[in-house]
VEXDREN-2710 file (C-alpha; in Angstrom, 1 decimal):
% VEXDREN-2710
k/r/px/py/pz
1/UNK/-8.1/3.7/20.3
2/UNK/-11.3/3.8/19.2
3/UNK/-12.8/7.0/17.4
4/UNK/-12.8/4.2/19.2
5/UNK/-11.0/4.9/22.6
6/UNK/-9.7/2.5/25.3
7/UNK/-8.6/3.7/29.0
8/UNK/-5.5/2.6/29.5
9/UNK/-2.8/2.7/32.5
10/UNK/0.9/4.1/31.5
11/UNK/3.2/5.7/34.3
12/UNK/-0.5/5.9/36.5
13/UNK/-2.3/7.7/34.1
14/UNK/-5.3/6.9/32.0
15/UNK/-4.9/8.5/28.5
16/UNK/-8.5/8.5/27.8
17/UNK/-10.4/9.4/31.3
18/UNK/-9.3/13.2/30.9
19/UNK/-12.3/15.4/30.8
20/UNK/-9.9/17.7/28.0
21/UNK/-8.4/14.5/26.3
22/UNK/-12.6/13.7/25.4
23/UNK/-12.9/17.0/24.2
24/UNK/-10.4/17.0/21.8
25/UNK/-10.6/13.1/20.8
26/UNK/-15.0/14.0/20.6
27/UNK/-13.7/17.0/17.8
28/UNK/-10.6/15.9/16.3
29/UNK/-11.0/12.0/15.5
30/UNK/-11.4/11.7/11.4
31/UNK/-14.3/8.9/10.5
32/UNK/-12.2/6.0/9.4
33/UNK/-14.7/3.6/11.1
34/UNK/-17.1/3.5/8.1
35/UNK/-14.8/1.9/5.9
36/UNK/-14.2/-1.3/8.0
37/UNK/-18.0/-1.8/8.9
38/UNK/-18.2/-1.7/4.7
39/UNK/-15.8/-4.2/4.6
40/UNK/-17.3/-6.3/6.5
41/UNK/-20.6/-6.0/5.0
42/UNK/-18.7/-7.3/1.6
43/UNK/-16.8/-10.1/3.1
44/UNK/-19.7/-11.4/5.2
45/UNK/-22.4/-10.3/2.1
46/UNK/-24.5/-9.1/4.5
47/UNK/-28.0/-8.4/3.4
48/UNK/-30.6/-8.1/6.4
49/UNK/-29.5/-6.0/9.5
50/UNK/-28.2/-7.8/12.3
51/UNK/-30.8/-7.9/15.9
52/UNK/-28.7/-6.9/18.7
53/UNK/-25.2/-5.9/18.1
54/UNK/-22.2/-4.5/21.0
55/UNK/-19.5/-2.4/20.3
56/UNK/-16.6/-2.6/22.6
57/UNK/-14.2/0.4/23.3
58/UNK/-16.8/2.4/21.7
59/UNK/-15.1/6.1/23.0
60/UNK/-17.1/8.7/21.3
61/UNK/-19.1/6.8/19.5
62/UNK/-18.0/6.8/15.6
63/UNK/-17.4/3.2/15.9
64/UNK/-20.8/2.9/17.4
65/UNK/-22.6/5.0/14.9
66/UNK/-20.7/3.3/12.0
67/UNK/-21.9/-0.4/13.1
68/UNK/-25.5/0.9/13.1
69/UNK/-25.6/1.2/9.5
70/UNK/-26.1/-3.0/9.9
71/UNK/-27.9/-3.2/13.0
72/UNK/-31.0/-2.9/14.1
73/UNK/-29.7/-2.1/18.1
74/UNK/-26.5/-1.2/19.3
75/UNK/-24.7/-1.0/22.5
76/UNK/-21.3/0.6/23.0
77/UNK/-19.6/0.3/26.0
78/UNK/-16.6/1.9/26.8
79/UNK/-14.4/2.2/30.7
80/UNK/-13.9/5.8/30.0
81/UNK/-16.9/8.5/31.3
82/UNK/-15.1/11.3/29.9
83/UNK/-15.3/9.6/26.2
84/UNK/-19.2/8.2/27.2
85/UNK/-20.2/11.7/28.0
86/UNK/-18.8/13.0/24.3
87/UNK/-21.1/9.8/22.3
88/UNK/-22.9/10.9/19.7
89/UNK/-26.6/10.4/20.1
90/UNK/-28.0/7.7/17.8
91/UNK/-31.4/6.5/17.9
92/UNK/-30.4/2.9/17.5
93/UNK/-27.7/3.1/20.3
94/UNK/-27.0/3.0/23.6
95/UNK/-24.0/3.8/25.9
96/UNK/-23.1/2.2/28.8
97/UNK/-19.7/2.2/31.3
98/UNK/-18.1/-1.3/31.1
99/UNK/-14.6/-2.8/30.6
100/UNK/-13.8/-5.2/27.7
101/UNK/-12.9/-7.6/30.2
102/UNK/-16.2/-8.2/32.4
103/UNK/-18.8/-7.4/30.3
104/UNK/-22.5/-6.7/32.5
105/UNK/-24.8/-9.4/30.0
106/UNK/-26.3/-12.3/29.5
107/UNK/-24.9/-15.2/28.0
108/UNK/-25.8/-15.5/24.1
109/UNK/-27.5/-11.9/24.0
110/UNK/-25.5/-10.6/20.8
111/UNK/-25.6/-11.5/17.7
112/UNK/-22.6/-9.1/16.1
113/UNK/-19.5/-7.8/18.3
114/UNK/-17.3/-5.2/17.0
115/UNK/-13.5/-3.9/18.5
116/UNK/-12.7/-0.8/16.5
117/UNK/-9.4/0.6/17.3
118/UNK/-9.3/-0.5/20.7
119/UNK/-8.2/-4.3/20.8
120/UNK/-4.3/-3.2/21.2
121/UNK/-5.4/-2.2/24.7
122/UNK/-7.0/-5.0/25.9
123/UNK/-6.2/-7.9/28.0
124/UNK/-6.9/-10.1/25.0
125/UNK/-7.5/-13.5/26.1
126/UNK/-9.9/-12.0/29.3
127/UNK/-11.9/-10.3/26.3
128/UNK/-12.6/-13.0/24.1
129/UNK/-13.6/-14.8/26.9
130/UNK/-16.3/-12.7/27.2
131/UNK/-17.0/-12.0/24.0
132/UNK/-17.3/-15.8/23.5
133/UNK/-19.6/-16.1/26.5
134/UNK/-22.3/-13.2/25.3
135/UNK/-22.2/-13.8/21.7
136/UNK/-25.2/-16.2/20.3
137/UNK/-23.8/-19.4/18.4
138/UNK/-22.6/-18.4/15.1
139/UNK/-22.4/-14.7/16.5
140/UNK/-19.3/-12.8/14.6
141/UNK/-16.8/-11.4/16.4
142/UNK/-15.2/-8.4/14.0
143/UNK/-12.2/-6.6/15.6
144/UNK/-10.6/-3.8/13.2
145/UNK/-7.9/-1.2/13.6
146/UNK/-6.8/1.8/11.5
147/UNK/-3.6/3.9/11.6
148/UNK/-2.2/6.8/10.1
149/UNK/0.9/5.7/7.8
150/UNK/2.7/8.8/8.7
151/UNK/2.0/10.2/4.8
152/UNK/0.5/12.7/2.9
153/UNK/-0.6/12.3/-0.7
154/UNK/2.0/13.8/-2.8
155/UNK/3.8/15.5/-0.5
156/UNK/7.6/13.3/0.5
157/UNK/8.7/15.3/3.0
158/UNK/6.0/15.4/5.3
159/UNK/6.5/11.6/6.3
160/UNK/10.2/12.9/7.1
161/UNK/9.3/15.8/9.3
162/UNK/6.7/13.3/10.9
163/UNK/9.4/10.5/11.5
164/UNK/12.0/12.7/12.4
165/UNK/10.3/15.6/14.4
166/UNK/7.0/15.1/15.6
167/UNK/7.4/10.9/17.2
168/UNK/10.9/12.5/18.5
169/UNK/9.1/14.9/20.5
170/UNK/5.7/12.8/21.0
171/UNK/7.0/9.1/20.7
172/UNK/4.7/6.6/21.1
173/UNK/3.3/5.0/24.0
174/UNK/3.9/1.1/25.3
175/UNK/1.0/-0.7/23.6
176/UNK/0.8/-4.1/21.6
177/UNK/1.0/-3.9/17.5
178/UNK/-2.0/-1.9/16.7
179/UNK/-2.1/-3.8/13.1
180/UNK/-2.0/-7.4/14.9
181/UNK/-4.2/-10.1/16.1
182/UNK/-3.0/-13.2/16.7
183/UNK/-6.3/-15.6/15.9
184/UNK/-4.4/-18.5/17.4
185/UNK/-6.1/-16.4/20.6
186/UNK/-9.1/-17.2/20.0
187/UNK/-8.9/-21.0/20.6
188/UNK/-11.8/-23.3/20.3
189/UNK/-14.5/-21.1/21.2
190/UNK/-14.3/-19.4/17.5
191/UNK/-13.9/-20.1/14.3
192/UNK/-11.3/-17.6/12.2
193/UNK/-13.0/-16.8/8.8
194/UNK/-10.1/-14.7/7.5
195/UNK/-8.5/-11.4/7.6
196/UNK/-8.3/-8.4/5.4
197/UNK/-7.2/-4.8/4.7
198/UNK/-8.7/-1.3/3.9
199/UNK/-7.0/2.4/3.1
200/UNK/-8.6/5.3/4.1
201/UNK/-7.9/8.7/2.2
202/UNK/-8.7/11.4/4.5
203/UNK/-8.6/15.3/3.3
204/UNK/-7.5/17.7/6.7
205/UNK/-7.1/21.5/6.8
206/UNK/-4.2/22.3/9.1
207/UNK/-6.2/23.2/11.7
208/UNK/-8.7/19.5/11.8
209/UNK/-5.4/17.9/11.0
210/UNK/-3.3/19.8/14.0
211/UNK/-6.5/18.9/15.7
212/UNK/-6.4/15.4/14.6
213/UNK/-2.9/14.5/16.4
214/UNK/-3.9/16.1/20.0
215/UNK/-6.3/13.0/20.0
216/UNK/-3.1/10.8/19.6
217/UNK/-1.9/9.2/23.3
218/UNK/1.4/10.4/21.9
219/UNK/0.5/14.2/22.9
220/UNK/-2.3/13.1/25.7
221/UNK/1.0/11.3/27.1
222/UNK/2.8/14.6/27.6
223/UNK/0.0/16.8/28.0
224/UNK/-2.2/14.9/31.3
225/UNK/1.3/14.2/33.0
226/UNK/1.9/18.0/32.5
227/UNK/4.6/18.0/30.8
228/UNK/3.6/20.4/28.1
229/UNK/0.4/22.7/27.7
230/UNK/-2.2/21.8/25.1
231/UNK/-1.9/25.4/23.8
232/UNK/2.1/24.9/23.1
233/UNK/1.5/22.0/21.8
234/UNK/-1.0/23.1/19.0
235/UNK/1.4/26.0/18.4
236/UNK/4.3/23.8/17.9
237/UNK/2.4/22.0/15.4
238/UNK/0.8/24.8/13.9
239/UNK/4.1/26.3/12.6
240/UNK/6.0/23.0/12.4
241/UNK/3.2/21.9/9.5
242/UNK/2.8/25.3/8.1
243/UNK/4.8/24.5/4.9
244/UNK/2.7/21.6/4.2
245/UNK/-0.4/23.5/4.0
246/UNK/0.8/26.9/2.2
247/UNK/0.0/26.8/-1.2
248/UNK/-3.4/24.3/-0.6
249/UNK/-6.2/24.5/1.2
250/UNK/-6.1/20.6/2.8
251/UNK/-3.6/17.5/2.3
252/UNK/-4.8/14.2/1.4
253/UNK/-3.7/11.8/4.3
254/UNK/-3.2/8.2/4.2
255/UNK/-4.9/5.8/6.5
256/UNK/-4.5/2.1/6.4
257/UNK/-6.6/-0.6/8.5
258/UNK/-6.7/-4.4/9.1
259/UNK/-10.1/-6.2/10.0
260/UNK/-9.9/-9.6/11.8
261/UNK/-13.3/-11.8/11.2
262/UNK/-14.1/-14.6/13.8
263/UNK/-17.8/-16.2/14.7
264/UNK/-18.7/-18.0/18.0
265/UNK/-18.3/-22.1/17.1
266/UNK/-22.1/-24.0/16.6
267/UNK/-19.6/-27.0/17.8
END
């Protein structure tokens, strides 16, 4: 999820509905949301903002903020309150508590949806439903993701020690192929216009990128079932990256995205 962040159920627990787990997601979550919104703009050559726009799975709000850029109004909704009481204040956006799957508007109210980094927890066909059902005719339906490729500019090793060490000890949770979207979902109610990449190049310290991966469900996983403390685990990868971070100030890291575009059928 979705700067983005989606509640979701695993062994009874919901990853993102932690009071903490906000915290740290509110604080540690890079911007990588900007870059998709731009390509969109591009793809769709979007030149006057859009009226009334919702962003679904919203979390803290960078998803929300990023959309805004192209919107005159925004709403983000998202299931969890913890990640809602972190949103960054915008003056074109509101927050609101809703799940993807039973969305609280009228039909044809929006005229843009976006799904940033959220979609893989869905129940996909319940969404688009819905996001059929409240999007005006022609409305487009943009649903994006963005993952870390488990690399650092110029540095080999560290995709080794991230392989081999850090998804050993925090493997990832059940979830669908955060990369994928099978359009074919969509059936009649949309038209698919196409599909697309983007690569983010994010610089970290060692301390906003340890912060970075205790926003990953890999650690909320272990950490909100009690397995391990939050403090150990930010030791543990304190000293397990140190050597990555000795002789600069901050790594490059390597982000890369895919961005799905779909608009409501005038048929």
């Amino acid at each position: 999820m979705t700067n983005c962040a989606r509640t979701i159920i695993f062994k009874d627990m919901n990853f993102f509905s932690s009071k903490t787990a906000a915290e740290r997601y509110a604080k540690g979550r890079p911007n990588v949301q900007a870059a998709a919104i731009r390509t969109f703009k591009e793809f769709a050559k979007v030149t006057q903002p859009f009226k009334r726009c919702l962003d679904v799975g919203c979390g803290t709000g960078l998803s929300s903020v990023a959309v805004a850029e192209i919107c005159d109004s925004v709403i983000g909704v998202d299931i969890s309150e913890g990640m809602l009481a972190h949103a960054t204040k915008h003056p074109k956006i509101q927050y609101q508590k809703s799940d993807a799957e039973n969305l609280p508007f009228e039909d044809k109210t929006f005229d843009l949806i976006t799904v940033g980094l959220a979609m893989h927890w869905f129940d996909q066909p319940a969404f688009l439903k819905e996001a059929e059902r409240v999007l005006m005719l022609g409305g487009w339906l943009v649903i994006y993701n963005n993952e870390f490729t488990h690399k650092m500019k110029d540095v080999p090793k560290f995709t080794d020690w991230f392989s081999n060490s850090y998804l050993k000890r925090y493997p990832n949770p059940p979830r669908k192929n955060e990369l994928a979207f099978n359009e074919k979902l969509a059936g009649d109610g949309f038209e698919f216009h196409g599909k697309g990449e983007f690569t983010n190049d994010i610089p970290m310290t060692q301390e906003q990128f340890v912060s970075y991966l205790t926003t990953q469900s890999n650690v909320i996983a272990k950490v909100e079932q009690g397995s391990e403390r939050i403090e150990d685990v930010k030791k543990w990868l304190s000293d397990s990256t140190q050597e990555f971070f000795e002789k600069i100030k901050s790594g490059t890291l390597l982000f890369r995205g895919g961005i799905w575009y779909l608009r409501k059928s005038t048929k």
